[in-house]
C-alpha positions in Angstrom: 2.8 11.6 25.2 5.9 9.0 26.5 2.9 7.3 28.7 0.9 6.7 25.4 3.2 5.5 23.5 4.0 3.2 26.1 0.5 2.1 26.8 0.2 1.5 22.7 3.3 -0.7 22.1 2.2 -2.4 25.3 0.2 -5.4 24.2 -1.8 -5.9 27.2 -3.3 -2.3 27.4 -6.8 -2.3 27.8 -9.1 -0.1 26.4 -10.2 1.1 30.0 -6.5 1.3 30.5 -6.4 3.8 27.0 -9.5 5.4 28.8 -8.0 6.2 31.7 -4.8 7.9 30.1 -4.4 11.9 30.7 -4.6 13.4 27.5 -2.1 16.7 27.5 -3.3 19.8 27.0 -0.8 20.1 23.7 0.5 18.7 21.3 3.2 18.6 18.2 1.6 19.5 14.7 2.9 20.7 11.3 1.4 24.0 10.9 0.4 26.9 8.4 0.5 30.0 9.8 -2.6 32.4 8.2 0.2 35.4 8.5 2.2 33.7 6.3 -0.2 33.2 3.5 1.4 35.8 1.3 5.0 34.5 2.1 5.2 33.3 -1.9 3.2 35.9 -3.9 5.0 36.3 -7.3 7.1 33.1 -7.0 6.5 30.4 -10.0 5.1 27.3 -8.2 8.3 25.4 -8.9 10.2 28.1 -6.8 7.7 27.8 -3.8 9.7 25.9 -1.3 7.5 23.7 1.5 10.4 23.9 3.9 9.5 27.4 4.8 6.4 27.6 4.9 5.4 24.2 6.9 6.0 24.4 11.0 6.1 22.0 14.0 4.3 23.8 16.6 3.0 22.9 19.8 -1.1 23.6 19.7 -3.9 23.1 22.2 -5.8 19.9 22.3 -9.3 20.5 20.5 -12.4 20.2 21.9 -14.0 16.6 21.2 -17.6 17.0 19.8 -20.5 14.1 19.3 -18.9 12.0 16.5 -16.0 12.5 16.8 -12.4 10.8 17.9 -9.6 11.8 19.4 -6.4 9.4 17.8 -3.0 9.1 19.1 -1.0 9.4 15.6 1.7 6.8 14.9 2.0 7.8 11.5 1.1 9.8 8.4 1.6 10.4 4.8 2.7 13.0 2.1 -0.3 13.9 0.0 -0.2 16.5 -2.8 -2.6 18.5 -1.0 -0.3 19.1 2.0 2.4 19.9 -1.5 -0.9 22.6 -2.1 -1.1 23.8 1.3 2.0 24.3 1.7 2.7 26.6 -1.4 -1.0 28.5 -0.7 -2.3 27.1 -4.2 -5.1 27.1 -5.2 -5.8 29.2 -2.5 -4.7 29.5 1.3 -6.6 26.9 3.1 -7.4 29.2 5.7 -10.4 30.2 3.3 -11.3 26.5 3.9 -11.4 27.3 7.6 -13.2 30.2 7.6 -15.9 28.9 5.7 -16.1 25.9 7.5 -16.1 27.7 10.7 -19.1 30.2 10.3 -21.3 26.6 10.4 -21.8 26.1 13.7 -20.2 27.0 16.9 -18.8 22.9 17.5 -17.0 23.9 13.6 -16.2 27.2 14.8 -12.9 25.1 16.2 -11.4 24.7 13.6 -11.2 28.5 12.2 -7.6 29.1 14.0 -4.6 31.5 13.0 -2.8 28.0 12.5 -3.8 25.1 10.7 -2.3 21.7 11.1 -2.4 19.5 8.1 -2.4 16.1 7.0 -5.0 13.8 5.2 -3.8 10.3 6.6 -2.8 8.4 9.7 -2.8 5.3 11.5 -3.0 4.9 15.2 -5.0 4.3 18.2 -7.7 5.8 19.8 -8.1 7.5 22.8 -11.3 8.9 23.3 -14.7 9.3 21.8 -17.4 11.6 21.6 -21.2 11.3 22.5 -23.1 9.0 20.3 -20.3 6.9 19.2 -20.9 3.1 19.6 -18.7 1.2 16.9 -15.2 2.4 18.4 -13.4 2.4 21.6 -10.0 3.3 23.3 -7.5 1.1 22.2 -8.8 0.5 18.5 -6.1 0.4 16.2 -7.5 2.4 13.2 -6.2 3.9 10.0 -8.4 7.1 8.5 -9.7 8.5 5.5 -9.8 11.8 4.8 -13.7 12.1 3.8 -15.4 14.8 6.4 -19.2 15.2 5.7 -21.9 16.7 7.9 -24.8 14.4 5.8 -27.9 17.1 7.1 -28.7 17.3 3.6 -30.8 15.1 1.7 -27.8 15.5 -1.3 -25.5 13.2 0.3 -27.9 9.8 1.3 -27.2 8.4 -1.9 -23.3 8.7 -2.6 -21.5 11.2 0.9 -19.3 12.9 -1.7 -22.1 15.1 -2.6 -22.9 16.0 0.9 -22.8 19.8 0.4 -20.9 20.2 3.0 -18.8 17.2 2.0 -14.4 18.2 3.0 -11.0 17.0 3.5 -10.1 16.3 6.2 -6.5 18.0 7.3 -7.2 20.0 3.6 -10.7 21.8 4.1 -10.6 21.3 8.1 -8.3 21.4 11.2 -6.7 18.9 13.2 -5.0 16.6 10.0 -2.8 13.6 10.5 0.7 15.2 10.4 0.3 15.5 14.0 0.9 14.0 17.4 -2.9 14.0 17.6 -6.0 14.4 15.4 -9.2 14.8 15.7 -11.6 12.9 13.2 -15.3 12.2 12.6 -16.0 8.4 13.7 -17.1 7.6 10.2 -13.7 8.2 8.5 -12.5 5.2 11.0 -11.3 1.9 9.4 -9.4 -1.2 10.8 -5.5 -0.7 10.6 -4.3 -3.8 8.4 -3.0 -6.2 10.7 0.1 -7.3 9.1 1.8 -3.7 8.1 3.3 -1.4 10.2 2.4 2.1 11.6 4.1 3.8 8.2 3.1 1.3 6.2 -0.8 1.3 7.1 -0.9 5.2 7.1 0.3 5.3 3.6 -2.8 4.1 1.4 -5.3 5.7 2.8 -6.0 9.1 0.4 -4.9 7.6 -3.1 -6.0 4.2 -2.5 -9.4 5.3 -2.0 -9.1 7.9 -5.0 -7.7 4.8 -7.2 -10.6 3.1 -5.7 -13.2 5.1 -6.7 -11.6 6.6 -9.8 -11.1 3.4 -11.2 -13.0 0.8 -10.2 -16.6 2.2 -8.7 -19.2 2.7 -10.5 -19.1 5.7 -9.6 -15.5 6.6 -11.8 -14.4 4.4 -14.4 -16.1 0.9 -13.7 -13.0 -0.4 -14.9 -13.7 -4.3 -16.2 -11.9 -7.6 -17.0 -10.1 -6.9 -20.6 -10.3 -3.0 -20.4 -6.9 -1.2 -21.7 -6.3 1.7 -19.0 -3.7 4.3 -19.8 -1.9 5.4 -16.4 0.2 9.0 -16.2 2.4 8.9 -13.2 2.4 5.4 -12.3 4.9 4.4 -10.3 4.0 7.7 -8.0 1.7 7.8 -4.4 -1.5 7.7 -7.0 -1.1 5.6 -10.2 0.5 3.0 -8.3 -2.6 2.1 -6.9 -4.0 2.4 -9.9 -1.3 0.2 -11.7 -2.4 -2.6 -8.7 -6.2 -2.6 -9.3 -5.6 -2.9 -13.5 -3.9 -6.0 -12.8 -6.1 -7.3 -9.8 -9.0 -6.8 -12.4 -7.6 -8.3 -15.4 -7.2 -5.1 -17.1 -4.0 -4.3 -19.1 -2.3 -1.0 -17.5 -0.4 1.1 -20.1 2.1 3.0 -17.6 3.5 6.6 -18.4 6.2 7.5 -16.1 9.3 9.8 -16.4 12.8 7.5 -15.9 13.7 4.4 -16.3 13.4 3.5 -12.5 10.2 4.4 -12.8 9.6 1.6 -15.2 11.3 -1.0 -13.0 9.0 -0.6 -10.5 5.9 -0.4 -12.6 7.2 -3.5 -14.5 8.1 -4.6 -10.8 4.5 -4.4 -10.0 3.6 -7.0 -13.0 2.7 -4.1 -15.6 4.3 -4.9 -19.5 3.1 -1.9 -21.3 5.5 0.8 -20.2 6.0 4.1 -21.5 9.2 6.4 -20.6 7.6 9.9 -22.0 11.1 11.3 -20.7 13.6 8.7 -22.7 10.8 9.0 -25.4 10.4 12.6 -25.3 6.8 13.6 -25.8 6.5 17.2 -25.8 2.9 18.0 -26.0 3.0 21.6 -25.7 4.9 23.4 -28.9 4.8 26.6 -26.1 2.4 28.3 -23.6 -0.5 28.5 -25.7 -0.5 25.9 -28.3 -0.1 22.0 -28.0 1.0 19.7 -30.6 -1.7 17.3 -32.1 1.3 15.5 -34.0 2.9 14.2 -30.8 -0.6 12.6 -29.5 -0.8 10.7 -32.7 2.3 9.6 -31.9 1.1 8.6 -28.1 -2.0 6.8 -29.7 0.6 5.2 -31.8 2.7 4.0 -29.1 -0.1 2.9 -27.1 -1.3 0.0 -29.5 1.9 -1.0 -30.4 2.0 -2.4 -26.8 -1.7 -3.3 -26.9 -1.5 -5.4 -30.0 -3.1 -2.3 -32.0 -6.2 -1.8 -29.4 -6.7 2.1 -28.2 -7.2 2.4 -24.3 -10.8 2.0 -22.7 -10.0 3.9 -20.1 -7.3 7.1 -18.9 -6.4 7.4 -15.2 -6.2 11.4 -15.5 -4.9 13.4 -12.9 -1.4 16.1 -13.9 -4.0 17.7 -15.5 -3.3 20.7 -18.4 0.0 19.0 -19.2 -1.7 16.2 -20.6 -5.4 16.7 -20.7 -5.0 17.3 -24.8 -3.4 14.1 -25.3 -6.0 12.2 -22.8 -8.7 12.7 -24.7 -7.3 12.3 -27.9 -5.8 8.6 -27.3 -9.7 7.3 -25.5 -10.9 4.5 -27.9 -14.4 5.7 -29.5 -16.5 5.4 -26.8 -13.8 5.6 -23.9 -13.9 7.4 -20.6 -11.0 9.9 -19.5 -11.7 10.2 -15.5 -9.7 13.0 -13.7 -9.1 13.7 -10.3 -6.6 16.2 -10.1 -4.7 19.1 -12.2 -1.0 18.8 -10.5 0.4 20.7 -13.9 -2.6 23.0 -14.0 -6.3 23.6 -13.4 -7.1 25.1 -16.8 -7.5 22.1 -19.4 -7.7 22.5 -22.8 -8.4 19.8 -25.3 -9.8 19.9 -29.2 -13.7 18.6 -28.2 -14.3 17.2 -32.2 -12.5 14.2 -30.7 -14.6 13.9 -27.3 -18.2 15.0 -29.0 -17.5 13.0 -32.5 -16.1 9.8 -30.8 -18.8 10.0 -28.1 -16.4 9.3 -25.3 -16.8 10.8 -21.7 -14.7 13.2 -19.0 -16.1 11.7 -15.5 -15.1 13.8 -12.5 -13.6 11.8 -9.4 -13.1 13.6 -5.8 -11.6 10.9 -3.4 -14.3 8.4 -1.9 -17.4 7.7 0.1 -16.9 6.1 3.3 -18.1 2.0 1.7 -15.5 2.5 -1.2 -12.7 3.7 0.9 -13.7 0.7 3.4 -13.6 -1.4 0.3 -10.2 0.0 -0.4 -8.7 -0.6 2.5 -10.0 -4.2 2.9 -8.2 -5.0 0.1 -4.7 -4.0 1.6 -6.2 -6.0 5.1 -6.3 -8.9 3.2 -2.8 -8.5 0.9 -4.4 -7.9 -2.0 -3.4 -4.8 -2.9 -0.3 -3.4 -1.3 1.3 -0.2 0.0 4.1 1.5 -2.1 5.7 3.7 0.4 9.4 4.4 -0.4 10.5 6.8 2.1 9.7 7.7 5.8 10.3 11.4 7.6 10.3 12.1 11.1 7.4 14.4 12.0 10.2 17.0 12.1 11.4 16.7 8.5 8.1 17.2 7.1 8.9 19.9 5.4 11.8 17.8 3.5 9.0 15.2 2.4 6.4 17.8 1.0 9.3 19.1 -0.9 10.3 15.4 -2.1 6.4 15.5 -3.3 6.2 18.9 -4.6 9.8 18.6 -6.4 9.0 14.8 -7.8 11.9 13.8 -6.5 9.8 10.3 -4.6 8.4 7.0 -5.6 4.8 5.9 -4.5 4.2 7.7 -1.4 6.6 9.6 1.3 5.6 8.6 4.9 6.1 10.5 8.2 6.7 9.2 11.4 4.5 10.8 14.0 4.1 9.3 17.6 6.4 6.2 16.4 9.9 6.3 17.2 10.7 4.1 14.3 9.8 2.3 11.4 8.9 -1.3 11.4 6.7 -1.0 14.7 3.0 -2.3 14.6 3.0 -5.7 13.5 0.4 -8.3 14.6 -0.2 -10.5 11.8 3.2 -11.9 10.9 1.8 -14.7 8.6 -0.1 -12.4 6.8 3.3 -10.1 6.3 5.2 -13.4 5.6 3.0 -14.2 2.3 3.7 -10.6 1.4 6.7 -9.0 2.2 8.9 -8.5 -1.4 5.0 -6.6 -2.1 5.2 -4.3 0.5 8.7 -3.6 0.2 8.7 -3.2 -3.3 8.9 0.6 -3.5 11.5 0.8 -0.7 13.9 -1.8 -2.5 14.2 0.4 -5.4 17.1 3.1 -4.5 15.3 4.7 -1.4 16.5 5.6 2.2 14.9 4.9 5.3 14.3 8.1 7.7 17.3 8.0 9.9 19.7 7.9 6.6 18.2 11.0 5.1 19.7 14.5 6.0 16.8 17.1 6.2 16.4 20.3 7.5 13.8 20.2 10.5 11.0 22.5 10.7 11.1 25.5 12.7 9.0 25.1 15.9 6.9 27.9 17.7 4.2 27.6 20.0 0.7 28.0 18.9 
């Protein structure tokens, strides 16, 4: 591993050079263990602590099928699907792996009593597989997390309804929080020049769900004018969301939960800030019953910072927590698009004000391969930016799921991986110069690098 990461902060490495590297037979990964799936049965989900359950083991190097590429991992990122994994919710993703690996024999691979995670990364590449002709070793490359098989005639017209469409490091083997990973060629994109290794790794999964969710035609189709109302928006998802409302000339209406939140949404250029915490919307009178009174009081809210207009759009995703209040505040004819449940799977929302007002629920699942390339071109060329706060070492992973899981972060929670530090991978320093207070942003307010934060390191056994 030292001889690669030597090789990759060497600029004059060649990519016959990268060729000619040894890859080792193992490497470090943060783990699952399918034994272990049962470790939290009865516990509330609040009470389910990622620190136990997440590993750094050492694991054999996969096999590298046609397609496919081998990366040396510089970084990765927190996502709340490692928070899922980690706490067996839903359900274990070894069912994910099973499935997966009756297939074929080449997905048989990934079917293993462990299962290293991670949805992101940015690095380099060191080998390829048959029939790949648009990458070599050498290529700095961040990835997204879309895995598709495309054998079906389903998936030709948008890859997210590939039947056999997963995520990557979620639904399959081999993730990002990892030393190595092993990815299909087509979830390959440039690394942004002018950001580093923790920096790049950081958009990749909720830039492209913003993406898509908001601005595709396939989500939202968010236009020039449109009032969007945002929950969570300073965190790893809405503010990406926050960014493309005002790169469109949208007006975001920003829900968030302190009032540091708020500074860095009104950071960000947003005006329309709501505190739901200081302002203290309860939607929910208990379990089974929410309060209609306190979304009238939302709506309310909402167009005295919109000069009395309702919202166009709602960037959905905590889910049964506010689904109620989501549809009720959509202007007649508005569109509530989710793409998550982090307070619940089960929604429940009175449907005379969907039906009645015609407006529409539109599903969003991440991103096809030209949206996410879309996405990340936009952070290549500075437009939009990343908003990590925090970075782990690959060793404190555990401590940076829980910051995820426990909402105790701002934007998104990196991990160092291959990287020895933060602030490595730079080529484009003009390009950083133009936007440096941007990318910095969500570390500048009340955050710690890696090295600065105490966390307890994850519990390594071989695999």
């Amino acid at each position: 591993m030292q001889e690669i990461l030597e090789a990759i902060r060497s600029a004059d490495t060649t990519p016959a050079q990268f060729a000619s590297i040894p890859v080792p037979e193992h490497y470090r990964g943060v783990t699952l263990h399918r034994d272990e799936a049962g470790m939290f049965e009865g516990q509330p989900s609040a009470d389910k602590d990622p620190r136990r359950s997440l590993h750094l083991d050492e694991v054999p190097v996969p096999e590298l099928g046609p397609g496919e590429a081998l990366v040396a991992v510089m970084a990765s990122a927190i996502n709340y699907n490692t928070v899922w994994s980690s706490i067996f919710e839903p359900i274990p993703t070894f069912a994910f792996l099973s499935r997966y690996g009756r297939m074929s024999p080449l997905a048989k691979r990934h079917d293993l009593p462990y299962h290293v995670l991670g949805s992101d990364l940015s690095g380099v590449v060191l080998r390829t597989g048959a029939g790949v002709n648009n990458w070599k070793p050498g290529d700095q490359v961040v990835a997204h997390c879309l895995s598709v098989e495309l054998e079906s005639a389903e998936g030709h017209d948008d890859t997210m309804l590939d039947p056999e469409q997963r995520i990557w490091g979620f639904e399959t083997n081999f993730g990002g929080l990892a030393e190595l990973a092993l990815v299909k060629t087509n979830q390959l994109m440039p690394k942004p020049a002018h950001l580093t290794w923790e920096e790049a790794a950081s958009p990749g999964l909720v830039n492209s769900t913003a993406y898509r969710q908001l601005i595709s035609a396939n989500g939202a189709a968010m236009k020039q004018g449109d009032n969007v109302l945002i929950w969570g928006a300073s965190g790893g998802l809405g503010s990406y969301a926050v960014q493309y409302a005002l790169a469109g000339g949208a007006t975001p209406v920003c829900v968030v939960s302190s009032p540091e939140k708020a500074a860095l949404c009104e950071a960000m250029g947003a005006e329309a800030v709501i505190d739901r915490s200081a302002e203290d919307y309860r939607f929910w009178l208990d379990e089974h019953n929410q309060d209609p009174k306190e979304w009238k009081r939302l709506g309310a809210r909402i167009r005295e910072l919109t000069g009395g207009e309702d919202v166009d759009i709602v960037f959905e995703h905590p889910g049964r927590e506010t689904f109620g209040a989501s549809v009720f505040v959509a202007k007649r004819g508005g569109t509530i698009v989710t793409c998550a449940s982090t307070s619940g799977y089960t929604h429940e929302y009175d449907n005379r004000y969907l039906w009645m007002n015609l407006k529409r629920i539109v599903g969003s699942h991440f991103a096809n391969y030209k949206e996410a390339w879309a996405a990340n071109r936009l952070i290549a060329k500075g437009r939009i930016h990343p908003t990590l706060s925090r970075s782990y070492k690959l060793e404190h992973a555990g401590q940076a799921a829980y910051d995820v899981h426990k909402n105790l972060h701002h934007g998104k929670v990196g991990v160092l991986c291959l990287s020895p530090e933060e602030g490595l991978g730079i080529t484009d320093h003009e390009l950083r110069a133009k936007h440096e207070a941007a990318i910095n942003r969500f570390r500048a307010n009340g955050t710690q690098d890696a090295a600065a934060v105490p966390a307890p390191a994850l519990a390594g056994q071989s695999g």
